[in-house]
LOKOL-104607 format. One record per residue (C-alpha): residue in one letter; x, y, z. Coordinates in pm, whole numbers, plus 32768, in hexadecimal, padded with zeros to 4 digits. Each point is the difference from the previous one (the first is absolute). Layout:
N
PATI   code      x      y      z
PATI      A      X      Y      Z
...
This chain:
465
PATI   code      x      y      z
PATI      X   3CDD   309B   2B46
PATI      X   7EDF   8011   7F03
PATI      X   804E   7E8B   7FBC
PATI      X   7FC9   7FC7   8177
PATI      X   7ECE   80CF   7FF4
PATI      X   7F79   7F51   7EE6
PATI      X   8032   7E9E   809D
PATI      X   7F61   8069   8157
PATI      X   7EA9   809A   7EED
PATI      X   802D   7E76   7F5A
PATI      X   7FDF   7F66   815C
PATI      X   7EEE   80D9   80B7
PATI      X   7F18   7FE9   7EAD
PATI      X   7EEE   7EFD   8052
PATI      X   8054   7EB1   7F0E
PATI      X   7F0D   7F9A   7F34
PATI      X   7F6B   7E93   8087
PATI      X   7F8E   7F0C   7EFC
PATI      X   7E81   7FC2   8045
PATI      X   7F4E   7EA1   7F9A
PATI      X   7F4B   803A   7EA8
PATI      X   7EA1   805C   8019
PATI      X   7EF8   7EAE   7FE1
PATI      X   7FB5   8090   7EB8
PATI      X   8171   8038   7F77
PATI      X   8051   7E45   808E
PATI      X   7EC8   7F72   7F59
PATI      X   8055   80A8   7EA7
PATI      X   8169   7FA1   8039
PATI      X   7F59   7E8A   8021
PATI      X   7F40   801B   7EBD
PATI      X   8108   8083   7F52
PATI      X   80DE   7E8D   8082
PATI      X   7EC9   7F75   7F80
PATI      X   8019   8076   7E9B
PATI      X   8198   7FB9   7FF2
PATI      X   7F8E   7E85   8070
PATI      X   7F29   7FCF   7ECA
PATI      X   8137   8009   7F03
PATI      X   80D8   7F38   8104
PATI      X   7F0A   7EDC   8037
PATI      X   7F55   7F4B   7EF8
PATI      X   7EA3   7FF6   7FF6
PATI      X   7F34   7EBE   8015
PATI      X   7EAE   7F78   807D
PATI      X   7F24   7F00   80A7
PATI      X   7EDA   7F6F   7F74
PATI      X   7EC4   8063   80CA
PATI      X   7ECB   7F2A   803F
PATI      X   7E97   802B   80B1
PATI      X   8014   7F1F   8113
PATI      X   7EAB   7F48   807F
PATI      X   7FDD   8124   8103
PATI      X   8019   8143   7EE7
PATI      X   816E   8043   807B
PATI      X   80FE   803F   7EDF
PATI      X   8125   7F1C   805D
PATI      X   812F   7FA3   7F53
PATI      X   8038   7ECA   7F6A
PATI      X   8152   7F60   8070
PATI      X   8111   7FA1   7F0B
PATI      X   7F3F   810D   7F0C
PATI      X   8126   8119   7FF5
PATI      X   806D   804D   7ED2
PATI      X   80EF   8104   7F4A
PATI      X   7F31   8128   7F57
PATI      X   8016   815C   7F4F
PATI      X   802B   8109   80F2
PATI      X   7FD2   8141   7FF8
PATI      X   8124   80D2   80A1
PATI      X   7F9D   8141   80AE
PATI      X   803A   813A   7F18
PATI      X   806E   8151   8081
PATI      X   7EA8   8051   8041
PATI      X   7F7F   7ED7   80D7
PATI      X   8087   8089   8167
PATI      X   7F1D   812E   7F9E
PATI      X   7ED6   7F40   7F97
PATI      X   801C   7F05   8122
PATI      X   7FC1   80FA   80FE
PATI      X   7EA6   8045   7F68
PATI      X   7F9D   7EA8   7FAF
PATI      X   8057   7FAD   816A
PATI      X   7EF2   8121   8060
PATI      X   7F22   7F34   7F48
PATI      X   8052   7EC6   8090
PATI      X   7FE1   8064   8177
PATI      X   7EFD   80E2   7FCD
PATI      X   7F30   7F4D   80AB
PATI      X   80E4   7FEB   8142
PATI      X   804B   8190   7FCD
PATI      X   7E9B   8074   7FE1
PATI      X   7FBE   7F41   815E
PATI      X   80FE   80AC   80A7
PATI      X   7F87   8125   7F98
PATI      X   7EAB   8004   8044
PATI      X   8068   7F48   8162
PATI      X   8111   8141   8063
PATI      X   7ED8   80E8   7F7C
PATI      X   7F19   7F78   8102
PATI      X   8100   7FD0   8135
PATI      X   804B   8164   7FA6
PATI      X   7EA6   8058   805E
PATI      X   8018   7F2D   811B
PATI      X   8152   80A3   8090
PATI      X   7F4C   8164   7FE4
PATI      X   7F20   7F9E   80F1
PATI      X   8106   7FF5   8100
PATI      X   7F55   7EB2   808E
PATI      X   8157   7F44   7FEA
PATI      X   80AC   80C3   80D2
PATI      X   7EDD   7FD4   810C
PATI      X   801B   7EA1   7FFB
PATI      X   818D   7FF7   8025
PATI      X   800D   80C6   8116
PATI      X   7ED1   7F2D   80A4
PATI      X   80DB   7ED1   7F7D
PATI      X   813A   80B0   8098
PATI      X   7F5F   804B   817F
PATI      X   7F40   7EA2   8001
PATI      X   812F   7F2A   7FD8
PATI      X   80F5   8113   80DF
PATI      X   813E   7FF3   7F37
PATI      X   7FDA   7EA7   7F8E
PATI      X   7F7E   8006   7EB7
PATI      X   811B   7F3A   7F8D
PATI      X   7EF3   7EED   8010
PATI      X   7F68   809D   7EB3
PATI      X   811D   7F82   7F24
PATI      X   7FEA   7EBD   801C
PATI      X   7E81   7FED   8042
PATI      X   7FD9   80C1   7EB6
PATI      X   812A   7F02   7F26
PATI      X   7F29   7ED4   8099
PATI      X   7ED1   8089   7F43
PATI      X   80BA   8062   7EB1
PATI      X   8076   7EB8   8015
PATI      X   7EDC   7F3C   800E
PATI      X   7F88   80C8   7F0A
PATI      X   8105   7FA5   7F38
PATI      X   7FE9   7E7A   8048
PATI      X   7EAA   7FF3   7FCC
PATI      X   7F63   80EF   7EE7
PATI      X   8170   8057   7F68
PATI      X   8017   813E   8076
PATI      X   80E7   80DD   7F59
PATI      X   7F87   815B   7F24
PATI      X   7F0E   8039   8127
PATI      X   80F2   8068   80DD
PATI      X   8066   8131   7F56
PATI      X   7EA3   80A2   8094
PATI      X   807D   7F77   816F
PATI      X   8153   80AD   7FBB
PATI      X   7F51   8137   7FA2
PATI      X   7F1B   8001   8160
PATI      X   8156   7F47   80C5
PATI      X   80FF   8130   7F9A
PATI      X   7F68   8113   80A0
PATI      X   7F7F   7F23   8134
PATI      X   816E   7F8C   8040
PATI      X   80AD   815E   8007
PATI      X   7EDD   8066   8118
PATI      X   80A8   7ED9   80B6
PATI      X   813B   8074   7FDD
PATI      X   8070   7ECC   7ED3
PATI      X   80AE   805D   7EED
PATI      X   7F61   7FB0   7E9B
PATI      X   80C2   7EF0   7FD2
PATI      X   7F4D   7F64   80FA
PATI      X   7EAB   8084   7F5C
PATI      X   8084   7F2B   7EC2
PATI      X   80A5   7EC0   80AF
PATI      X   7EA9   7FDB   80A2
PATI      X   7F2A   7FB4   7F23
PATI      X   80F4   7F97   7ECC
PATI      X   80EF   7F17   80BB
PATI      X   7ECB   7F4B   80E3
PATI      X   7F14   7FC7   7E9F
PATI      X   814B   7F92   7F65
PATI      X   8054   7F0B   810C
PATI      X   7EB3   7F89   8010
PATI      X   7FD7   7FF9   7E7E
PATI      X   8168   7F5C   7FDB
PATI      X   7FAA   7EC7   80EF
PATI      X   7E9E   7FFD   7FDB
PATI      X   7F20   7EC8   804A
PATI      X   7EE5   806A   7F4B
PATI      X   8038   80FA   7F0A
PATI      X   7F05   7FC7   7EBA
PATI      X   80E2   80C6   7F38
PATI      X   8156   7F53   800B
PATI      X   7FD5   7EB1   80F3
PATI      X   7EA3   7FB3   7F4F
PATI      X   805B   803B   7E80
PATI      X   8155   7F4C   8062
PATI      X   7F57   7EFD   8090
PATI      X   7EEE   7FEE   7ED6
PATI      X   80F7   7FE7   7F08
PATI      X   80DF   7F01   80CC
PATI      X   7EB3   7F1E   8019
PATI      X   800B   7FEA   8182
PATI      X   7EE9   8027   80DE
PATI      X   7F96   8160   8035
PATI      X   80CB   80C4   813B
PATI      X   807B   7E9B   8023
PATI      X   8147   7FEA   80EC
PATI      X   7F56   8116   8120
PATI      X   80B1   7F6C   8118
PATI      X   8141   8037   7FAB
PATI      X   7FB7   8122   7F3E
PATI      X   7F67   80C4   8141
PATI      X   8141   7FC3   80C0
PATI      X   80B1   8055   7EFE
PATI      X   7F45   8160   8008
PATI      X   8028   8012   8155
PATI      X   815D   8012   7FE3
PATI      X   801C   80BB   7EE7
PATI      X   7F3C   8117   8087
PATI      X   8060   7FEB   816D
PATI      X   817D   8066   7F89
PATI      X   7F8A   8112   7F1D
PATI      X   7F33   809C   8116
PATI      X   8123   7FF5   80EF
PATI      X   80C4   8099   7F2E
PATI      X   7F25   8134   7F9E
PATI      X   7F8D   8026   815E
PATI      X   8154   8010   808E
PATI      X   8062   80F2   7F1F
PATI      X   7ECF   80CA   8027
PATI      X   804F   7FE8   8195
PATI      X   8155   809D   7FB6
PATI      X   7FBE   813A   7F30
PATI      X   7E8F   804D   80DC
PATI      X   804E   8179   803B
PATI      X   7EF3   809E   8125
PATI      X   7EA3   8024   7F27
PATI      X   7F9B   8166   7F71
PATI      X   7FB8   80D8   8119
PATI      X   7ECB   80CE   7FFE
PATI      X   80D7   8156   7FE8
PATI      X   809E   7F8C   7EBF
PATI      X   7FA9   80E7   7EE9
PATI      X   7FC7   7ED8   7F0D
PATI      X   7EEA   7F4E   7F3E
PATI      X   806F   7ECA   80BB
PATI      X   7FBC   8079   8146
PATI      X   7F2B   7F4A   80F7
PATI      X   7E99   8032   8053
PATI      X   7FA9   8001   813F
PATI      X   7E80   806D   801A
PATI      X   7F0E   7EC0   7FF4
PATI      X   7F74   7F62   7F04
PATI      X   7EB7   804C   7FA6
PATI      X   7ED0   7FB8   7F8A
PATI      X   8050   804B   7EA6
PATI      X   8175   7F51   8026
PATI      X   7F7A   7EDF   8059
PATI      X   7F1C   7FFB   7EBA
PATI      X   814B   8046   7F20
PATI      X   8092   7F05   80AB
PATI      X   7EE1   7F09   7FF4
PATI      X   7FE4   804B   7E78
PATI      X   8181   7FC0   7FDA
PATI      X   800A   7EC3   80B8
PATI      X   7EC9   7F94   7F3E
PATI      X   80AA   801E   7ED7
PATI      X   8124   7F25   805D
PATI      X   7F76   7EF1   808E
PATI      X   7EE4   8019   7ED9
PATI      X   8129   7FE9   7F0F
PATI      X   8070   7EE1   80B5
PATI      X   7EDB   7F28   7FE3
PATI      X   7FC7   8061   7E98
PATI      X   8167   7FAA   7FDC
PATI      X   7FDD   7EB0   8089
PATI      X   7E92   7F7D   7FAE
PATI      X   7FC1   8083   7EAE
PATI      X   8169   8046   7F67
PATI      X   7FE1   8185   8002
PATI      X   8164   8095   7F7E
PATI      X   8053   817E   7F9C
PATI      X   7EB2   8084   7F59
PATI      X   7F1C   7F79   80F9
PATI      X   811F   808F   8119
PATI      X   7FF7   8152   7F5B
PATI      X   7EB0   8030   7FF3
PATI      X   7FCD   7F9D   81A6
PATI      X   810B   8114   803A
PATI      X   7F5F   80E3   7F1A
PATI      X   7EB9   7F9F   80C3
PATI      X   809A   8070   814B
PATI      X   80A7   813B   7F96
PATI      X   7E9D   8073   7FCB
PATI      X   7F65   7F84   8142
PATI      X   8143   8079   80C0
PATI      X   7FD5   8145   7F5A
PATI      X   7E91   800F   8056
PATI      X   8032   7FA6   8190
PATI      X   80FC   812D   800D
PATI      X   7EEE   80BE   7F7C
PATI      X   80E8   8078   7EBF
PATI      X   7F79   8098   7EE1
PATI      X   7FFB   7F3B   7EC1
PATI      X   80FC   80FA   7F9D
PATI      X   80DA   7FAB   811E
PATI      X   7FDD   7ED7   7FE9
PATI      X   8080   7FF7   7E75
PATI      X   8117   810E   8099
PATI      X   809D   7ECF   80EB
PATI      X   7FF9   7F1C   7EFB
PATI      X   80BB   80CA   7F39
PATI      X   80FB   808A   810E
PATI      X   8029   7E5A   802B
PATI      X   8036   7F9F   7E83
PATI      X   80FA   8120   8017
PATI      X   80A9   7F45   8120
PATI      X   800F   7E90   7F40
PATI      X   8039   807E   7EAC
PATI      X   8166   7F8D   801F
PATI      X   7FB5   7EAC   805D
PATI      X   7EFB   7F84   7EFC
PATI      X   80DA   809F   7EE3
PATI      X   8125   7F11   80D6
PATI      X   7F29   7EE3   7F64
PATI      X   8011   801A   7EB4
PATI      X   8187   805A   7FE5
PATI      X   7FCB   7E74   809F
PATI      X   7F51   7FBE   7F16
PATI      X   80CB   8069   7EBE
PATI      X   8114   7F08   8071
PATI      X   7F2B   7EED   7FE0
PATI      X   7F6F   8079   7EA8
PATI      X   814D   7FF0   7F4F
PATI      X   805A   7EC3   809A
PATI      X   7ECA   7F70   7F67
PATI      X   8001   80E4   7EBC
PATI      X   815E   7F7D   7FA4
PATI      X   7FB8   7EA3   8029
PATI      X   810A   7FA7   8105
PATI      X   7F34   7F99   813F
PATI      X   7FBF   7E65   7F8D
PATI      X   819B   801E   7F9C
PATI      X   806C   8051   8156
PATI      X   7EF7   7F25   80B2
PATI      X   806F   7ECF   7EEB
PATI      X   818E   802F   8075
PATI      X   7FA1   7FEF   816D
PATI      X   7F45   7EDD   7FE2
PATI      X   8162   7F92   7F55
PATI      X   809C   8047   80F7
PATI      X   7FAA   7F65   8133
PATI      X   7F3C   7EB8   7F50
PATI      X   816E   7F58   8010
PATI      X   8033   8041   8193
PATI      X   7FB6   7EEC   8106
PATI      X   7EC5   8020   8055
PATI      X   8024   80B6   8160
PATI      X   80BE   811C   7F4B
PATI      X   7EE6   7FC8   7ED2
PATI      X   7F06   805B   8125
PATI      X   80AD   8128   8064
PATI      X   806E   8084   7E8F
PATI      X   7E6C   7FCA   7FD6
PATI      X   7FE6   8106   8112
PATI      X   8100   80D6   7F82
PATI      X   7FC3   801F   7EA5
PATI      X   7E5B   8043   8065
PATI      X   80CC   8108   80C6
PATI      X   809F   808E   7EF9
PATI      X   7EEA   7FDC   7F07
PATI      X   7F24   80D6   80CC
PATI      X   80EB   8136   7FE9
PATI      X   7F67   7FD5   7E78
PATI      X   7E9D   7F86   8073
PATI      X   7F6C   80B8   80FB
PATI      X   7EDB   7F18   7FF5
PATI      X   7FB5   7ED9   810E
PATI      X   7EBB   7F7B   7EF8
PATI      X   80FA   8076   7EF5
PATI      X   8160   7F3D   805A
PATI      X   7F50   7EEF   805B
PATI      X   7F56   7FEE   7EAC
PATI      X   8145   8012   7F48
PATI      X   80DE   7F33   80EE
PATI      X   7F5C   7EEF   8091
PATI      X   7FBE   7F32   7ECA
PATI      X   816A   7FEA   7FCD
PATI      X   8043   7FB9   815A
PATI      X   7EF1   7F19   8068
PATI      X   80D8   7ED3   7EFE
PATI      X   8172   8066   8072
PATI      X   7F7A   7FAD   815C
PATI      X   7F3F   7EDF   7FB8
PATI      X   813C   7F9A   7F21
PATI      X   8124   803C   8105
PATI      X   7F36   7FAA   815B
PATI      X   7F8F   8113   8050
PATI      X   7E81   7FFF   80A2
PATI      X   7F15   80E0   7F3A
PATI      X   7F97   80A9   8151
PATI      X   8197   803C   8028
PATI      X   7FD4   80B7   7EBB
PATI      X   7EC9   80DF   8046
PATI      X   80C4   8060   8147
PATI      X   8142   8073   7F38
PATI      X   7F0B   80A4   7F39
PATI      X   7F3F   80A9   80E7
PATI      X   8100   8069   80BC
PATI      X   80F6   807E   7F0F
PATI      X   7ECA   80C1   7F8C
PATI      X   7FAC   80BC   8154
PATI      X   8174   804F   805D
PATI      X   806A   8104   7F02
PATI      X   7EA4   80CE   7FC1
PATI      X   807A   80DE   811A
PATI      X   814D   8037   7F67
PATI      X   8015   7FF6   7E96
PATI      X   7FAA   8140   7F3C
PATI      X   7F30   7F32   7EF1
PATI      X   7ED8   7FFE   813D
PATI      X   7F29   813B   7FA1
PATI      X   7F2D   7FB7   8154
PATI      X   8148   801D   80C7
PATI      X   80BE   8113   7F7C
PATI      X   7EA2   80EE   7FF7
PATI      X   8002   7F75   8159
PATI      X   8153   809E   8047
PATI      X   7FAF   813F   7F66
PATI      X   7EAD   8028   809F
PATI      X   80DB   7FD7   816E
PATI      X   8108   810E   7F81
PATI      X   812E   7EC5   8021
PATI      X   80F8   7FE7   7EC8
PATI      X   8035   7E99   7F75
PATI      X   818F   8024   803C
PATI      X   7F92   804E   8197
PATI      X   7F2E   7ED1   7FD9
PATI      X   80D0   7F2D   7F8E
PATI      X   80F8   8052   8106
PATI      X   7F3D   7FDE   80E7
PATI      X   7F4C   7E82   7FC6
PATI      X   8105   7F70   7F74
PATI      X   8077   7F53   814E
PATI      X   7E85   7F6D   8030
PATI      X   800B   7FB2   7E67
PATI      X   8128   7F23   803C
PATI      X   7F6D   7F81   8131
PATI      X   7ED4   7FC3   7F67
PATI      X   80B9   7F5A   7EB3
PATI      X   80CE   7EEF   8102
PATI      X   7EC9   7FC7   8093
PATI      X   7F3F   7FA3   7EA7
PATI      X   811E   7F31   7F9A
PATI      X   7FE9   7F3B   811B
PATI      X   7E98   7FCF   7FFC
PATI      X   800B   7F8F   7EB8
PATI      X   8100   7F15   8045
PATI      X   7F73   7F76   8135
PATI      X   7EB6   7FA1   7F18
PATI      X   80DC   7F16   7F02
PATI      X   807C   7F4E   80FF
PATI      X   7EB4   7FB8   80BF
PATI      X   7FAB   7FBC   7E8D
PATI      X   7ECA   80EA   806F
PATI      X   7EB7   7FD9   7F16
């Protein structure tokens, strides 16, 4: 009887589920693969020029064997500072830009203008998704939007529950419309330009086919997001909720409409500093920083309030700018031990025997896979493109075939791989584990892969330039 006893405890005890390991806990576990990799590949490098324009490029046919250095016991440990160091630049903006949307959020005015959103458009503010992805994405096609959206993501999660999204929405909205604007951009300085510098063709050369291209690549990706959004819409926050998401329904006033006036200032002054004069994360930082004040000042806050809301925001970020240089660290050892040129030298290998459709492709696939390692449009196409720029021009493939493979197995995986410090601070900013992500977009990442493919082998056989 005790034995039946016992067995009926064993079966009404609650079983232990296994969890997905925290952000923090998968990024170490990816330095750690990092290290192991340094004793299993050999280390080697290319030989590195000043081009004409003050870009470091490779020279091709350069690689050669060389003394590594294999990670020691210590370097996992290490890496996670020096990767601080490296993306301190990135982490100190998203600081200082949750500080000042902190300040912004305790004024209250968002929830004002949701619920003025929410009544204006009567129940169909489905309309906002893919209004909102169609601006991330030209962001992304035309000034390379990318880090910037981690602010958006920061204003976007709260907004979205108020609708009654979840925050997977909040992230897919900005991250996947940048990325699918940034992936098949037409004018992007940062990835089609330096491609296209380094390739010797005519600056944003090839737009034609490039916009429809875009317009492809985005329409899918917004169909996909807003269709899912459309399914999981639960009835917005009611006004009896007892939350801090719940919906304002008194009017904006006078003073609102200044907060909001300041904060849309700030974007669109971002923008054009962005775009005309090649602003980037100080100048970015320091227009938030700018607006956190004047904000502050049109809710008639203290100064002491004021530095109070920054605070309570940093508090509410912290997680995702410390994301960033875990990112970061992966990278370092890669670099530190010597093995980056090694893996890009075998790939290069690898597909410089295939016929020269499938050499187009493996171009596209191996800029793919190269990006998981560097997270850098300007970057990759640094280090790849002077290698690939002579296997096209020596198998047939166009060298505008060859900026597309780049560019788009550039854009494709910066919202996926855990290498992207933007994108997984991104994440944790909208509350969404990278395992949920994943889940989630892979259907529109495969999707999004056939469709690249077959872009890129459409262009060798128009023999596009």
């Amino acid at each position: 009887m005790r034995h039946l006893e016992r067995a009926a405890e064993f079966e009404a005890a609650p079983r232990r589920q296994l969890g997905f390991p925290h952000i923090f806990v998968v990024l170490f576990t990816f330095i750690c693969v990092a290290a192991a990799m340094t004793y299993l590949i050999d280390a080697g490098s290319y030989e590195r020029v000043l081009s004409e324009q003050g870009k470091t490029v490779v020279v091709p046919g350069s690689y050669a064997a060389i003394d590594g250095q294999p990670a020691t016991l210590l370097t996992p440990f290490i890496a996670v500072f020096e990767g601080m160091k490296e993306g301190s630049s990135i982490i100190f903006f998203i600081f200082i830009s949750g500080g000042a949307f902190g300040v912004l959020k305790a004024t209250g005015v968002l929830q004002k203008l949701v619920a003025s959103i929410s009544r204006s458009l009567s129940g169909h503010d489905i309309i906002l998704i893919p209004l909102l992805m169609l601006l991330f994405a030209i962001g992304g096609a035309t000034f390379g939007l990318a880090e910037e959206t981690i602010a958006f993501i920061i204003i976007l999660a709260p907004m979205m529950r108020m609708l009654g999204y979840n925050s997977m929405v909040a992230a897919a909205v900005p991250l996947v419309g940048a990325g699918a604007g940034f992936s098949a951009a037409f004018m992007n300085p940062f990835t089609v330009g330096v491609a296209q510098d380094i390739a010797q063709l005519p600056m944003f050369s090839g737009m034609g086919l490039r916009v429809v291209y875009w317009l492809v690549f985005v329409g899918v990706s917004i169909a996909f997001v807003t269709y899912y959004a459309a399914k999981v819409k639960s009835p917005p926050v009611s006004g009896a909720a007892a939350s801090k998401d719940v919906l304002d329904e008194s009017p904006l006033t006078h003073s609102d409409r200044l907060i909001l006036s300041a904060f849309a200032g700030s974007i669109l002054l971002i923008a054009y500093g962005v775009i005309r004069h090649g602003w980037y994360i100080g100048e970015m930082s320091g227009v938030f920083l700018l607006m956190c004040m004047l904000v502050g000042a049109f809710a008639r806050m203290s100064p002491n309030d004021i530095a109070e809301q920054f605070v309570n925001g940093l508090k509410d970020i912290a997680m995702g700018a410390l994301v960033v240089g875990f990112a970061f660290g992966i990278l370092i050892v890669l670099k530190n031990g010597s093995i980056l040129d090694t893996i890009l030298y075998h790939l290069e290998q690898l597909i410089g025997g295939m016929p020269p459709v499938l050499t187009a492709v493996g171009m596209f696939l191996v800029q793919m896979l190269l990006n998981c390692l560097v997270p850098s449009g300007s970057g990759q196409a640094a280090l790849t493109m002077p290698l690939m720029v002579p296997l096209a021009d020596l198998v047939g493939v166009t060298r505008q075939t060859a900026v597309l493979a780049f560019q788009l197995g550039d854009g494709i995986t910066n919202i996926i791989t855990p290498t992207s410090g933007y994108f997984m601070a991104g994440l944790s900013v909208a509350g969404v584990s990278w395992s949920k992500w994943i889940k989630w977009i892979l259907p529109l990442f495969l999707i999004q892969l056939m469709l690249a493919a077959s872009m890129v082998t459409l262009a060798y056989y128009i023999s596009w330039s």
